[in-house]
N, CA and C atoms as an extended XYZ file, in Angstrom:
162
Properties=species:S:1:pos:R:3:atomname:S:1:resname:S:1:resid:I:1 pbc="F F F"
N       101.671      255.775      121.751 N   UNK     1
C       101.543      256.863      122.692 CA  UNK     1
C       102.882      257.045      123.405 C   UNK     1
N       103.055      258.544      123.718 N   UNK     2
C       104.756      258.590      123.797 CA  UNK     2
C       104.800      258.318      125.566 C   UNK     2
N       105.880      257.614      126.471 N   UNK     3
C       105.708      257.899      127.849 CA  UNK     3
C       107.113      258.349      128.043 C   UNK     3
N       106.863      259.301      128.803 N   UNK     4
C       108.229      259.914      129.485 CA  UNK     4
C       108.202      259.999      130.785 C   UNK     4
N       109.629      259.455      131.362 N   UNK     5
C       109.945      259.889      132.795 CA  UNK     5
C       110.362      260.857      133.357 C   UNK     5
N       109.850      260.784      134.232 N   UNK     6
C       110.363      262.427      135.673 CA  UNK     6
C       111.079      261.502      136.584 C   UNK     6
N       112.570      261.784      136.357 N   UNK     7
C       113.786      261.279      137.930 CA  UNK     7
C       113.389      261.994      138.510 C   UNK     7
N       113.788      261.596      139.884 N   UNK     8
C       114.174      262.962      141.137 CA  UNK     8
C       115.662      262.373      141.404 C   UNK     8
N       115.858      263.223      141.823 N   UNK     9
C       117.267      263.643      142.392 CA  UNK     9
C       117.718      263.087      143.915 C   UNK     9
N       118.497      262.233      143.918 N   UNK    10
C       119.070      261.376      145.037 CA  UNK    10
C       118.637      261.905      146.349 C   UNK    10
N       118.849      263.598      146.405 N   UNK    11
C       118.518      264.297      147.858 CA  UNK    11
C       116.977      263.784      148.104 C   UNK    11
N       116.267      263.844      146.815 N   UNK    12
C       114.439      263.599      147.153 CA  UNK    12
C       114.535      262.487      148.328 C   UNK    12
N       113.648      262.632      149.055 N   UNK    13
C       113.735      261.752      150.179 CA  UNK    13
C       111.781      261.183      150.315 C   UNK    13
N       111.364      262.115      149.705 N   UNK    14
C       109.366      261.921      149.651 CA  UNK    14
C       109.364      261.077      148.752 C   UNK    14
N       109.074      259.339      148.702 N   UNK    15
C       108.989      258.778      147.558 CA  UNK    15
C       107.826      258.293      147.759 C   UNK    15
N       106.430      258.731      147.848 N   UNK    16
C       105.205      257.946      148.525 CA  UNK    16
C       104.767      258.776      147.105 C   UNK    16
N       104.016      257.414      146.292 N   UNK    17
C       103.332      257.497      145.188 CA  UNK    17
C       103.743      257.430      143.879 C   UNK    17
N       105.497      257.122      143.795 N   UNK    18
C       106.238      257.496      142.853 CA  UNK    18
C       105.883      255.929      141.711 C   UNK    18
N       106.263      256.205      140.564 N   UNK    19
C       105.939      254.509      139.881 CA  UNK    19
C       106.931      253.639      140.151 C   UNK    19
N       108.190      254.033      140.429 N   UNK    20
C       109.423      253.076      141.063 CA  UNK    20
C       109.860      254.055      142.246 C   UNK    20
N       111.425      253.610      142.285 N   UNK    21
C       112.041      254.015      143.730 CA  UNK    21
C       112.340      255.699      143.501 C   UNK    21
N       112.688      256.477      142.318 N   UNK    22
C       113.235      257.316      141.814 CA  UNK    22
C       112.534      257.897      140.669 C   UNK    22
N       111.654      257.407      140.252 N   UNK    23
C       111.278      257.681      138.507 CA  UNK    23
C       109.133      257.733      138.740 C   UNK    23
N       108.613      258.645      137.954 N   UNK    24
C       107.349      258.591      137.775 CA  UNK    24
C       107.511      258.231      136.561 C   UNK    24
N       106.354      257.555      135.900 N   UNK    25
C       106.167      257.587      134.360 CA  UNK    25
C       104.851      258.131      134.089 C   UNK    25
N       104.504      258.522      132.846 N   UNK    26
C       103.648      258.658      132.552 CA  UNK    26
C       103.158      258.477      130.961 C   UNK    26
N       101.650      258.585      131.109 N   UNK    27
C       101.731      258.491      129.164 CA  UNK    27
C       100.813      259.854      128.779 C   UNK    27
N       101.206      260.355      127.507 N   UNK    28
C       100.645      261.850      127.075 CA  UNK    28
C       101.487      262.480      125.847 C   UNK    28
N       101.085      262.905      125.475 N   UNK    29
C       101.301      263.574      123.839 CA  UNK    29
C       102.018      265.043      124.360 C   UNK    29
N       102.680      265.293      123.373 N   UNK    30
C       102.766      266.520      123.506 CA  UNK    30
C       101.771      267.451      122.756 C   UNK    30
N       101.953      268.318      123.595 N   UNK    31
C       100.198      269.671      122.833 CA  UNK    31
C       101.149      270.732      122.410 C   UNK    31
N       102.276      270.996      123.055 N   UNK    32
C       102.839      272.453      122.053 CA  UNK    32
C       104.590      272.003      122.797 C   UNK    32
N       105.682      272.764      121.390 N   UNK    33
C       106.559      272.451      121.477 CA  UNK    33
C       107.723      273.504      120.641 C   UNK    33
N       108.355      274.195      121.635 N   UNK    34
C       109.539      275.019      120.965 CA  UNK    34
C       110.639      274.710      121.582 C   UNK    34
N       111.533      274.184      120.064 N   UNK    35
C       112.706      273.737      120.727 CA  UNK    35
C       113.662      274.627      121.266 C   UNK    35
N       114.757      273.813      121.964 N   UNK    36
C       114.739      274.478      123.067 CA  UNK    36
C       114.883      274.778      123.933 C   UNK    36
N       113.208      275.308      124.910 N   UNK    37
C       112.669      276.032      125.019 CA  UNK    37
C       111.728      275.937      126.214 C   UNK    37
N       110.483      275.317      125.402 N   UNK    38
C       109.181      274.637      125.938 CA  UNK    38
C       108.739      273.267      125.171 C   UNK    38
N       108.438      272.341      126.202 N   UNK    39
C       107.441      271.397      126.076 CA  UNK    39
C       106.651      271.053      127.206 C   UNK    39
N       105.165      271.158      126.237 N   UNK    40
C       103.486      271.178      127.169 CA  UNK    40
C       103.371      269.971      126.751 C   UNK    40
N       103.158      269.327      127.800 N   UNK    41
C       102.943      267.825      127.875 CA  UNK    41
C       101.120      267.622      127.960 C   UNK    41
N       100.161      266.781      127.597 N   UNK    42
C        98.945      266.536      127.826 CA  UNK    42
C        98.767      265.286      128.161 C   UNK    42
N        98.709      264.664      129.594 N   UNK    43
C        98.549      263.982      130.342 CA  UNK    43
C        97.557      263.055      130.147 C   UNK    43
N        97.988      261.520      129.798 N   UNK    44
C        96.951      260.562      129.375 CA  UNK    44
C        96.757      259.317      130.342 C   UNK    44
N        97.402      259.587      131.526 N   UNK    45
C        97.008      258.794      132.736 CA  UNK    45
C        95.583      258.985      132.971 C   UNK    45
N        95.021      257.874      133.465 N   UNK    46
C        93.690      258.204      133.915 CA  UNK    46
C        93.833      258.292      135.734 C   UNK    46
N        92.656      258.739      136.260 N   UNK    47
C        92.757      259.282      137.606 CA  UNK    47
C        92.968      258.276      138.775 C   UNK    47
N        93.688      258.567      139.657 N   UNK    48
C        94.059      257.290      140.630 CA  UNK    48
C        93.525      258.241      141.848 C   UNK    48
N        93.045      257.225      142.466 N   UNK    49
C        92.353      257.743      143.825 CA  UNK    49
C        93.638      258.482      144.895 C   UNK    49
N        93.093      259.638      145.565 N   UNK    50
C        94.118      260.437      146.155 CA  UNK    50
C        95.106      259.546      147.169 C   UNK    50
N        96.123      259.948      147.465 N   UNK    51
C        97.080      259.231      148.508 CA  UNK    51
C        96.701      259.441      149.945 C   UNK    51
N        96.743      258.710      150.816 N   UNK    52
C        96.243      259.110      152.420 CA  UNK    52
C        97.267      259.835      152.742 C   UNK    52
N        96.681      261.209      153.170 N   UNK    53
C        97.961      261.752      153.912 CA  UNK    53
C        98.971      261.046      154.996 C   UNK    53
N       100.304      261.676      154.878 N   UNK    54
C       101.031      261.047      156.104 CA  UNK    54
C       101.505      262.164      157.109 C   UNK    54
């Protein structure tokens, strides 16, 4: 199963919920793909209980 990361960008300063200091990961297939272009990602995390607001 393929996992790809989402950086943020040094300015990001909201890091509440992230999987490290800078980086989310995740796992999910891709569902459609023009290179490119577009890629639709299909999300194979299962559900994590919401974050308490701050």
């Amino acid at each position: 199963m393929p996992s790809a990361p989402l950086v943020y960008p040094d300015r990001e300063t909201n890091m509440v919920g992230k999987t490290s200091e800078k980086t989310d990961r995740f796992l999910g297939k891709i569902a459609q793909l023009i290179p490119n272009s577009l890629v639709v990602w299909t999300v194979l995390d299962p559900p994590i209980p919401l974050l308490p607001a701050t």
